[in-house]
N, C-alpha and C positions, 0 to 999 in steps of 0.2 A: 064938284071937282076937288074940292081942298079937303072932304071927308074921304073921299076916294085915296087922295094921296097920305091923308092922316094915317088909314088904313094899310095903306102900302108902307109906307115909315112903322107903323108899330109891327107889320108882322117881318120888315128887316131887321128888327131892334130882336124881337127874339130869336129871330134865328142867330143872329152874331150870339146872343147869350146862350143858346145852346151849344153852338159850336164849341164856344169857349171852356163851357163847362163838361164836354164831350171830351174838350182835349185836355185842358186842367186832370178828370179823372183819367183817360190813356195815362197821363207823364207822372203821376202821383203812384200810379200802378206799377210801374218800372223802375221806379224810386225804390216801393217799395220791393219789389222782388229783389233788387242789391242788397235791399238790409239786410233782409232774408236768408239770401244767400252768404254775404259775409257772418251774419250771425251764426250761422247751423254748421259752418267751419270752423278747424281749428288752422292759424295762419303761423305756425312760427319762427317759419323767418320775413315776416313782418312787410311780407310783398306786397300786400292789401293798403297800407298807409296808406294809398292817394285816394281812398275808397271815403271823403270827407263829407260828412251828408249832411254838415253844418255851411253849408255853402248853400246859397241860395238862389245864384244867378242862374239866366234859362242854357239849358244844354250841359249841367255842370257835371252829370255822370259821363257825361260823352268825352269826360278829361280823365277819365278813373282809368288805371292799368288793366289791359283787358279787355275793355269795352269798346262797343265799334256803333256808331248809333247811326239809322239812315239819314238823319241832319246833324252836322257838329252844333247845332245851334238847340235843338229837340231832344231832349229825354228821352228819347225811344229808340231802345237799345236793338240793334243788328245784331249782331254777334258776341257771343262770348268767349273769349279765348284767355284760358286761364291754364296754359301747358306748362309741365316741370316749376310748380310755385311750390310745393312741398302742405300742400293744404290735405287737409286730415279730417274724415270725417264719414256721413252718409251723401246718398244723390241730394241734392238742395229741394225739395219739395216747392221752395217759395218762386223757384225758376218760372212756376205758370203763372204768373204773373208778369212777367215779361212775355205779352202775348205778342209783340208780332217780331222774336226773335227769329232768327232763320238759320243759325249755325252755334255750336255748342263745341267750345272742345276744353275738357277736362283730364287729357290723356298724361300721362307720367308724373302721377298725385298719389299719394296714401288714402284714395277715398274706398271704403271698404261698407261691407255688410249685401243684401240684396238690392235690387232695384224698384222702387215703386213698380207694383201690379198694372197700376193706369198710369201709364207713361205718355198714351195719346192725350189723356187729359191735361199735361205737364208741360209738353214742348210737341207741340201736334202739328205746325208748321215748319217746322225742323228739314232742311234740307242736306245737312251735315251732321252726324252725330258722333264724337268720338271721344270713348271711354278706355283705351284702351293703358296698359300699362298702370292698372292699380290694383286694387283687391279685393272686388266684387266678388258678388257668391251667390250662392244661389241659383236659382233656374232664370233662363230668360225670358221678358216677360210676353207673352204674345200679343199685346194692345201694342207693342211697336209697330205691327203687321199695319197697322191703323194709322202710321204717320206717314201719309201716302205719299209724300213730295221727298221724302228720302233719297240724297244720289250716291249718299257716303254712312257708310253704319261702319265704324271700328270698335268690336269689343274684345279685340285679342291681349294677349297678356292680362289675363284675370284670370279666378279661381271660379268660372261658372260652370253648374251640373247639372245634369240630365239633358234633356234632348232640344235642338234649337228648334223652337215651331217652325212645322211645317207652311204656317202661314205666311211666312217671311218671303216666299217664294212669291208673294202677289203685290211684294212692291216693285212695280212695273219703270221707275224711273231709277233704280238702283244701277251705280255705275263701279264702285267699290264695295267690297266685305269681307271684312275678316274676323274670325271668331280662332283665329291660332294659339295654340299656349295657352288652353282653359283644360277644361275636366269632362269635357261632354263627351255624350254618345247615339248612337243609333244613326237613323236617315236621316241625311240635310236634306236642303229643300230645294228646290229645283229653280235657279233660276235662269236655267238656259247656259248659253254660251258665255256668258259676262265672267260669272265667276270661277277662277283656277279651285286646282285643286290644292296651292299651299296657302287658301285662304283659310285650311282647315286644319293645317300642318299640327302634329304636337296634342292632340288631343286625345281620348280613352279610345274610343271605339266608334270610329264615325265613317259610315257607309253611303253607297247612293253617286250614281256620276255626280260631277266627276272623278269620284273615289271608286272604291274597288266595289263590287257588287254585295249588298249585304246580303248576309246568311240566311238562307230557308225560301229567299226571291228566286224562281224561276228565272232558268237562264235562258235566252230568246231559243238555243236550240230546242230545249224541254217544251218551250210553248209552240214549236214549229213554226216559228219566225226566223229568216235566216235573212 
């Protein structure tokens, strides 16, 4: 009996030390994607200040401006919300590291240049994503199409070119999008009824309902469809 219970006490003893060291690495991970991300900006007007990562008590990013964590007491950051701070720079790469973020909003900043290609790899549980009102460029990346829990994608007011993937049309929980006030062109992507047509407003040349019908597609009477 008392080897039996020895047994049982020694494999509760490691599991608390797994746990512990499961959760230790989660909040050290989260830590560090704030460095990360404060590092790889430029802040100047010094809205970051509370960002003090010489603090050491537990939960203490969950006091930082911006930050929303699912325990005030846990390091593990919810949400990001860093709108109209005047921050300069590229998309934060070190963001994937805050993996069980689930809302992002970076919209009315100086952040400019393209997007990281692998975006799913970045913030892949994202159920919010909004970049809208900076200086992005470049083409949109189609590994968004892969951030399947999306309800809100805003990338309007940027400078992005070429054509929005057609992929985008298969995120099936999408409730808002807007890609207005960029540079794009050709066919949007279909995602039914959800989205208007001045989610597209202000751009090059972009066709496909709910927009005007693009060029050279068969009209339903030419395919005698009426």
């Amino acid at each position: 009996m008392t080897t039996e219970w020895n047994r049982i006490t020694v494999i509760s003893v490691c599991l608390d030390i797994l746990i512990s060291i499961t959760c230790s690495n989660a909040v050290e991970s989260d830590i560090n994607c704030l460095k990360s991300v404060k590092a790889s900006l430029r802040d100047p007007e010094n809205l970051l200040s509370s960002w003090d990562f010489n603090d050491s008590t537990e939960g203490f990013i969950c006091r930082f401006a911006g930050i929303e964590c699912w325990h005030p007491d846990e390091s593990k950051v919810l949400n990001i919300y860093l709108s109209e701070m005047g921050l300069i720079g590229g998309f934060p790469i070190g963001l994937k590291n805050c993996t069980s973020m689930t809302g992002l909003d970076l919209s009315n900043n100086r952040l400019n240049g393209p997007l990281p290609t692998n975006m799913t790899d970045i913030v892949h549980f994202l159920t919010t994503l909004d970049l809208s009102s900076n200086n992005l460029s470049g083409e949109i990346p189609v590994s968004i199409s892969n951030i399947s829990f999306l309800n809100v994608l805003k990338l309007d007011n940027n400078r992005f070119t070429g054509r929005i993937p057609y992929e985008l049309g298969g995120l099936s929980r999408i409730k808002e999008f807007n890609v207005s006030n960029n540079l794009l062109s050709g066919p949007v992507p279909n995602f039914g009824p959800n989205i208007k047509a001045d989610s597209y407003a202000g751009n090059l040349d972009l066709c496909g309902p709910p927009l005007p019908r693009c060029k050279g597609e068969p009209s339903k009477t030419s395919t005698g469809v009426k």
